[in-house]
C-alpha positions in Angstrom: 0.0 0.0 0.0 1.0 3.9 -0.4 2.6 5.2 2.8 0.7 8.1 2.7 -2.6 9.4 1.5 -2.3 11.8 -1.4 -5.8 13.5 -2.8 -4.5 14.8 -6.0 -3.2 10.7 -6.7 -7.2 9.8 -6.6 -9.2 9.1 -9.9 -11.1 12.2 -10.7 -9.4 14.8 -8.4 -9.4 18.2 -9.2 -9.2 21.6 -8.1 -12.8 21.7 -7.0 -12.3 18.6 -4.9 -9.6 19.9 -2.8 -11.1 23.4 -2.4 -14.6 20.6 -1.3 -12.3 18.9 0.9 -11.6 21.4 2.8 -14.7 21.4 4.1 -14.7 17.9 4.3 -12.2 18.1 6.6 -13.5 20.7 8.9 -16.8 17.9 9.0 -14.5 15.0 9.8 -12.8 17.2 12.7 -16.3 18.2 14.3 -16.8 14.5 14.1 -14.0 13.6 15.7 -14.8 16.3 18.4 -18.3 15.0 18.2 -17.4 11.0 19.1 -14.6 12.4 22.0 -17.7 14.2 23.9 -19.9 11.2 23.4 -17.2 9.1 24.8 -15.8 11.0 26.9 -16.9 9.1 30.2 -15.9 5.9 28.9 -12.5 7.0 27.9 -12.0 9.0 31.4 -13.2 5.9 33.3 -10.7 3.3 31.7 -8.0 1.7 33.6 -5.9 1.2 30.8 -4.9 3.6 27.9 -6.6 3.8 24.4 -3.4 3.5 23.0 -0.2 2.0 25.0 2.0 4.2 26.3 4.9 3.3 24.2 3.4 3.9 20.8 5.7 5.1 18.2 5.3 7.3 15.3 5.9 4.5 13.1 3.3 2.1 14.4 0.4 5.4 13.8 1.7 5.3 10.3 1.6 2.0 9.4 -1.8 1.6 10.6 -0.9 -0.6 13.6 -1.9 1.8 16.0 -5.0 2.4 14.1 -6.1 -1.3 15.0 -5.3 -0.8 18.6 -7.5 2.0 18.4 -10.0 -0.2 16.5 -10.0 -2.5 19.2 -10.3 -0.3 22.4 -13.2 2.1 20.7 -15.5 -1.1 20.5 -15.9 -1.6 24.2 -16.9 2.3 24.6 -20.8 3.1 24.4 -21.1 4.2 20.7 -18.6 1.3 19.1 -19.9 1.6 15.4 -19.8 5.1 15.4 -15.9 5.0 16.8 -15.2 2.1 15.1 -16.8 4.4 11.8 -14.9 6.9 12.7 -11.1 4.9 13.3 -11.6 3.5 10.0 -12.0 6.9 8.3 -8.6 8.2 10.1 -7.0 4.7 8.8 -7.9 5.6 5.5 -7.6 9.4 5.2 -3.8 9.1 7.0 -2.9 5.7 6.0 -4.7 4.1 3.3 -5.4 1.7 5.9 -8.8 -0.5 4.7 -8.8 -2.6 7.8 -8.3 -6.4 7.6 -11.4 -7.4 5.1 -10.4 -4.9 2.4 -7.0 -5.0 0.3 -6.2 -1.7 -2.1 -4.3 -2.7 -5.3 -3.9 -0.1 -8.4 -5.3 3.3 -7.4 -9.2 3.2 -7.5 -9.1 -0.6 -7.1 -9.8 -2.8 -4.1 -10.5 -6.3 -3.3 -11.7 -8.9 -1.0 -8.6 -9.6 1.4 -9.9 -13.2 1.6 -9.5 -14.0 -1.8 -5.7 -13.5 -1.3 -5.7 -16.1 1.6 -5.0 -19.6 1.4 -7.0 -21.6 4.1 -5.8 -24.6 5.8 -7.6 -28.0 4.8 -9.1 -25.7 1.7 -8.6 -29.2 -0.7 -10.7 -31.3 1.7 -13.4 -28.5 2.1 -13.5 -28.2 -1.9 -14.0 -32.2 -2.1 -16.7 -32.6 0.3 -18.6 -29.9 -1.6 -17.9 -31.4 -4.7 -19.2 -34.3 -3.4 -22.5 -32.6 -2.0 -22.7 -31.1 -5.7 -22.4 -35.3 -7.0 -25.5 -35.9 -4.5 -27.8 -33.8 -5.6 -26.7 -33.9 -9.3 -28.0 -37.7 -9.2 -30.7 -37.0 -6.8 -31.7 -34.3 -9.6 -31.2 -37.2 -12.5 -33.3 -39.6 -10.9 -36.3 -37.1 -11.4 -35.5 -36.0 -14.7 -33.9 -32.7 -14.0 -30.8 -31.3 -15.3 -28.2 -29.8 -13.4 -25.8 -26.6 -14.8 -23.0 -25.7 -12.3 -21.4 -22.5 -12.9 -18.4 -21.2 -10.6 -17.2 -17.5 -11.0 -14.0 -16.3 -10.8 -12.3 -14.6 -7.4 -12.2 -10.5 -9.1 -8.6 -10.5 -8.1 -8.3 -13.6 -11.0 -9.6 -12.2 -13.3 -8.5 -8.2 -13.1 -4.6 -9.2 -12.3 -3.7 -5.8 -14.2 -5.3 -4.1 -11.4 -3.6 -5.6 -8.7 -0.5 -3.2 -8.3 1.4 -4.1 -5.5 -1.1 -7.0 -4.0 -0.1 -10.7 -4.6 -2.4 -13.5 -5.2 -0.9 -16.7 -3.9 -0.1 -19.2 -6.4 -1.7 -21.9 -4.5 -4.9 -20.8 -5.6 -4.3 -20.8 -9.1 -6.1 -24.0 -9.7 -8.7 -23.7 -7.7 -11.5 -23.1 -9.5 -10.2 -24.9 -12.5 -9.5 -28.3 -10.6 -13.1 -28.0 -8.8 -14.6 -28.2 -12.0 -12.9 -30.9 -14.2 -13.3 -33.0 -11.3 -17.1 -32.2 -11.3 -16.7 -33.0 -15.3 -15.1 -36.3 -14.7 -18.1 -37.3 -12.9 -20.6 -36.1 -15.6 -21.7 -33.0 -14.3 -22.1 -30.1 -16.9 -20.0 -27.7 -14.9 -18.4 -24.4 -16.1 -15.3 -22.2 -15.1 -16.5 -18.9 -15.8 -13.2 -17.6 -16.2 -12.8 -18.9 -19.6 -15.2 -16.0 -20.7 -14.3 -13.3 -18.2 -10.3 -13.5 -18.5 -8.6 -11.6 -21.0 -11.0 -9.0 -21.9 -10.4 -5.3 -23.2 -12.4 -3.6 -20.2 -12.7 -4.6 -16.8 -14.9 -6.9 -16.3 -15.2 -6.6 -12.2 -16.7 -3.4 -10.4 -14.0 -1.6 -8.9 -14.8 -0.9 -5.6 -17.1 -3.8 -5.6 -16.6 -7.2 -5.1 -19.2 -8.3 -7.7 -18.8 -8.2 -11.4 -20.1 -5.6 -13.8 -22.7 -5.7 -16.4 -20.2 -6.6 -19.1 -18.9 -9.4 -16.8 -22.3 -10.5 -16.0 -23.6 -10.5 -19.9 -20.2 -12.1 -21.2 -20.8 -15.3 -18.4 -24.9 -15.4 -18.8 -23.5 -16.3 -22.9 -21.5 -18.5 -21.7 -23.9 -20.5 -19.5 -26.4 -20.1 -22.1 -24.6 -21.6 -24.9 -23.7 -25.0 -22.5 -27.3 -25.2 -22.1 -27.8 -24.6 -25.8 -25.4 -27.5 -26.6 -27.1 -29.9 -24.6 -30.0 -29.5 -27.1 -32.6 -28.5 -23.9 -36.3 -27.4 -24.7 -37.0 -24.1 -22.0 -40.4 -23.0 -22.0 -42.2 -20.8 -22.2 -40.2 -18.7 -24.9 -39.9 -15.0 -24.5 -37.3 -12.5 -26.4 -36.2 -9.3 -24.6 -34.7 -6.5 -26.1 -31.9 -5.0 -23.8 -32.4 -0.6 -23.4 -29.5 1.0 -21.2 -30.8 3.9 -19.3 -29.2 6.9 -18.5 -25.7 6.7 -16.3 -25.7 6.8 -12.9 -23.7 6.6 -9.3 -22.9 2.7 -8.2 -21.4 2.7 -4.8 -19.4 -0.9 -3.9 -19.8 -3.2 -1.5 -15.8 -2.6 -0.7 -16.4 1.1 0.7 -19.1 0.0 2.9 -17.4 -3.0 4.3 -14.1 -1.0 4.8 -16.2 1.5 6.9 -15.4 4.4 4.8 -19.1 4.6 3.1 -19.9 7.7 5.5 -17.0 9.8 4.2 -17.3 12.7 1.9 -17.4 11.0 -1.5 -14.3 12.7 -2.1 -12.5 11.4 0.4 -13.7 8.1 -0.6 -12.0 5.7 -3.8 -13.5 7.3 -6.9 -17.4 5.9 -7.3 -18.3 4.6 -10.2 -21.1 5.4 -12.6 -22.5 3.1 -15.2 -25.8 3.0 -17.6 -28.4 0.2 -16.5 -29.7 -2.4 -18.5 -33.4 -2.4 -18.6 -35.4 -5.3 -20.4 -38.1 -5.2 -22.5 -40.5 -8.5 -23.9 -40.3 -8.6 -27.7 -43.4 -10.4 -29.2 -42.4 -13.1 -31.5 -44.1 -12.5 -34.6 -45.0 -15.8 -35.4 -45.9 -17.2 -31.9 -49.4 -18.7 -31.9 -51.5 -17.7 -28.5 -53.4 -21.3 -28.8 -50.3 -23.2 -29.5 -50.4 -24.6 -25.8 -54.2 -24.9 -25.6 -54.6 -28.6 -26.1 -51.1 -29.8 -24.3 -51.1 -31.8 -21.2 -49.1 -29.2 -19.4 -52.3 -26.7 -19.9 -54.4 -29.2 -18.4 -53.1 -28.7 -15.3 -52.3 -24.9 -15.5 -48.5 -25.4 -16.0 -48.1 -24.6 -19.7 -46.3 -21.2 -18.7 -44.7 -22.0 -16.0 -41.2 -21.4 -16.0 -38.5 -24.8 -16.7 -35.3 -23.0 -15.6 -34.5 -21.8 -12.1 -31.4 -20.2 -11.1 -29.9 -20.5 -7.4 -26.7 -19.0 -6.1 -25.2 -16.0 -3.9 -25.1 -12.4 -3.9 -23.8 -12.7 -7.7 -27.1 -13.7 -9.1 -28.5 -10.6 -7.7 -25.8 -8.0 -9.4 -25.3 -5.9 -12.8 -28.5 -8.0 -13.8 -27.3 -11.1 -14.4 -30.6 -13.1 -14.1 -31.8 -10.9 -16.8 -29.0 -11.6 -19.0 -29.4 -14.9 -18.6 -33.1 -15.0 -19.2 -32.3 -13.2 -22.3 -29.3 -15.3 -23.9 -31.6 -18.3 -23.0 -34.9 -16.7 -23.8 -36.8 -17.9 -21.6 -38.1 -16.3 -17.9 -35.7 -17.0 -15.1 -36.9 -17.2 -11.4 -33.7 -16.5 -9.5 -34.0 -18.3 -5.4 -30.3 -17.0 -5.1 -29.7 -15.3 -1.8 -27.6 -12.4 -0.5 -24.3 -13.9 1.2 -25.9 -17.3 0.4 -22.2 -18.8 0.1 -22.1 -22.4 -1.5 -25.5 -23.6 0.5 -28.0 -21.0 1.7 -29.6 -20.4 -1.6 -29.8 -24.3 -2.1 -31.2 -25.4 0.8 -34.5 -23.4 1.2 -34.8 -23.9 -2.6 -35.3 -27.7 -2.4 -37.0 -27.0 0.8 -39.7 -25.0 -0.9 -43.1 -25.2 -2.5 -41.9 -23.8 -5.5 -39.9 -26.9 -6.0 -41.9 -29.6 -4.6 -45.0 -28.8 -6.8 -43.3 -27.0 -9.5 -40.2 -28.8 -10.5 -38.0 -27.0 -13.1 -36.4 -29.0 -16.0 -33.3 -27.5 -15.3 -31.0 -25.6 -12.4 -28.7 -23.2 -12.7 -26.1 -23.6 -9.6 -24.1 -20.3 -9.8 -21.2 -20.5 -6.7 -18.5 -17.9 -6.2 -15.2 -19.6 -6.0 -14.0 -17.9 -3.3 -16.2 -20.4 -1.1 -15.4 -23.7 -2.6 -12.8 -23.9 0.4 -14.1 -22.5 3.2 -14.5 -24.2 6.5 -17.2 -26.2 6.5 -18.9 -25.2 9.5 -21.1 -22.5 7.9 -22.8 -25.2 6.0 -26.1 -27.0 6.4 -26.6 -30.4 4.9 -28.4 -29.5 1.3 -31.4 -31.7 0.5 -30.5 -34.6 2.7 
C-alpha cells in the first residue's frame, strides 16, 4: 500500500475537490470532536490507555496503532460510530482499509480473503464437490438437469489491477481443478473464467466485489450456450430487447465493508457510474397464443410455467445477471439466489420449498462464487439430505 494518503493521486481529483475537501475536513474534525464528547466518560473511566503508552510514530503510520485503536473504541458506548470513525482516520492518513479490504492499483480494491489460502481448503472443496455429485444424481433420478457454474475470485480475473497486492499461487487452480473434477463425474460444470479472462475492459466493479454488467452479460453467454449444446427445450419462450438507461452513481460493497461509506465522497475511492440495462419483452411474430391450448401441461395450468431456475449467492443478484441470462436463453428466469448465500444457503430453502416440490423445473442453474469452494465447512447446512 502507499505510505501516505495523497488526494491529487485519486481518480477524478481536481481543483474543486480539494477546495470541497476542505470542508470535508473541517466535518470530519467536528466529528472527531463529536465522538470524543460522546465518549468522553468511557475514555475517562478506563483503567488502561486507548493506546499503550509506548506507541511510536511509526506504528500510527503503518496503521498498527489504528487497530489498537480499532479494538479499544469497540468496548466504549457508541462502538460503530468509533469504530466508523477509526476506520475513516486509517484511510484518510494511512490508506489503511482494515483487515477485510485490500487496495491494489489506485481506484481498485479487493476482498482480502481472496488473497488467503486456508488450511484443509482441498478437503473443504471435495466434500462440496461431493455434496454437488449428490444432488446432481438425486436431480437425474427425477429428470432434471443440473448446470454448475463457478465464477471467478475478481482478483483472478483483473490481475492488471492488482498493483502491488499478490495473489498466492496456490490458488491458481482452484476453481479450475473443482470443476474438471465435477466434469469427470458427468456433471455439466463451467469455469467462468474462460469468458471473463482476457477482456479489453474490466470486467469486475472496482470498488465492488461483484462483477459488472459486461462481466455478467459475457458469463450469462456462456452458461447459455452450455445449455444450448445440450439440445434443452425451455419453456415458455420470451425474447427481450436490452435498453441502457441513462448513467448513474454505483457505490461498492468494498467502501461499505471497509467502513469508509460515510465519508465525503471525495475522500472516498473514486465511485463509479454506469448506464443500467433495462429489459423489454419482444413479441415473437409468429408465436401462436393457442399453441399450448390442447397440451397436457395446460391441463393442469403449467403450460407457462417457468423450466429454468437459477440458485446461487449475492452474484445472481448484481449488474442483472438473471436478466442476462433469461435473455441469452430466452426464456423467464426465477432467480431463489440469496444475498451472502455462500455455496449452500440459496440451495437449501430452494429444495426445501413449495416452488420446488410442486413445480419442478427442468433445469437448475447452480451459480457458486469460487472464493467459497474452500471455506471451513462449518457454515454449512446439509443440502437436501
Amino acid at each position: 500500500m502507499n505510505d501516505s494518503f495523497s488526494p491529487e493521486k485519486q481518480p477524478g481529483y481536481s481543483a474543486s475537490h480539494h477546495r470541497g475537501g476542505s470542508w470535508a475536513a473541517a466535518g470530519l474534525l467536528i466529528f472527531i470532536a463529536a465522538g470524543l464528547v460522546s465518549n468522553g466518560y468511557g475514555l475517562l473511566s478506563r483503567e488502561q490507555p486507548i493506546l499503550p503508552p509506548d506507541t511510536t510514530l511509526d506504528q500510527m503510520l503503518d496503521g498498527s496503532a489504528n487497530r489498537e485503536v480499532a479494538t479499544s473504541l469497540a468496548t466504549l458506548p457508541m462502538p460503530q460510530a468509533a469504530a466508523d470513525l477509526q476506520r475513516g482516520i486509517g484511510w484518510v492518513s494511512a490508506h489503511d482499509l482494515g483487515d477485510q479490504v485490500r487496495q491494489g492499483c489506485p481506484g481498485w480494491l479487493f476482498l482480502a480473503e481472496e488473497l488467503e489460502v486456508r488450511p484443509g481448503g482441498a478437503a473443504s472443496a471435495q466434500a462440496r464437490a461431493d455434496t454437488v455429485q449428490r444432488i446432481h444424481d438425486k436431480l437425474r433420478r427425477q429428470g432434471i438437469d443440473l448446470v454448475v457454474a463457478v465464477v471467478p475470485d475478481k482478483s483472478r480475473i483483473e490481475t492488471s489491477r492488482l498493483c502491488q497486492l499478490q495473489r498466492p499461487a496456490a490458488l491458481q487452480g482452484r476453481a479450475a481443478e473443482w470443476v474438471a473434477g465435477l466434469q469427470a463425474q458427468g456433471i455439466a460444470a463451467l469455469d467462468l473464467s474462460q469468458s471473463l479472462d482476457g477482456q479489453a475492459q474490466p470486467v469486475f466493479l472496482q470498488t465492488d466485489t461483484h462483477w459488472n454488467e459486461t462481466g455478467a452479460h459475457l458469463a450469462a453467454r456462456q452458461i447459455a450456450q452450455s445449455v444450448q449444446e445440450q439440445g434443452l427445450k425451455l419453456e415458455p419462450h420470451q425474447r427481450t430487447a436490452i435498453v441502457q438507461d441513462a448513467a448513474r452513481p454505483r457505490p461498492g460493497d468494498l467502501t461499505r465493508l471497509a467502513g469508509i461509506d460515510w465519508l465525503p465522497a471525495d475522500w472516498q475511492p473514486a465511485i463509479e457510474t454506469f448506464r443500467p440495462s433495462r429489459f423489454e419483452p419482444v413479441a415473437d411474430a409468429g408465436a401462436d397464443s393457442n399453441s399450448a391450448a390442447g397440451s397436457d401441461d395446460d391441463l393442469f395450468g403449467d403450460a407457462d410455467l417457468p423450466t429454468v431456475a437459477l440458485l446461487g449467492s449475492s452474484f445472481s443478484r448484481t449488474s442483472e445477471f438473471a436478466n442476462f441470462l433469461a435473455h441469452e436463453l430466452e426464456t423467464p428466469i426465477p432467480g431463489f439466489a440469496k444475498d451472502g448465500g455462500g455455496f449452500s444457503v440459496a440451495a437449501n430453502e430452494y429444495f426445501d420449498s413449495p416452488a420446488f416440490k410442486q413445480t419442478p423445473p427442468r433445469l437448475i442453474i447452480w451459480e457458486i462464487p469460487e472464493r467459497v469452494l474452500d471455506m471451513p465447512l462449518a457454515g454449512d447446512k446439509p443440502i437436501w439430505p
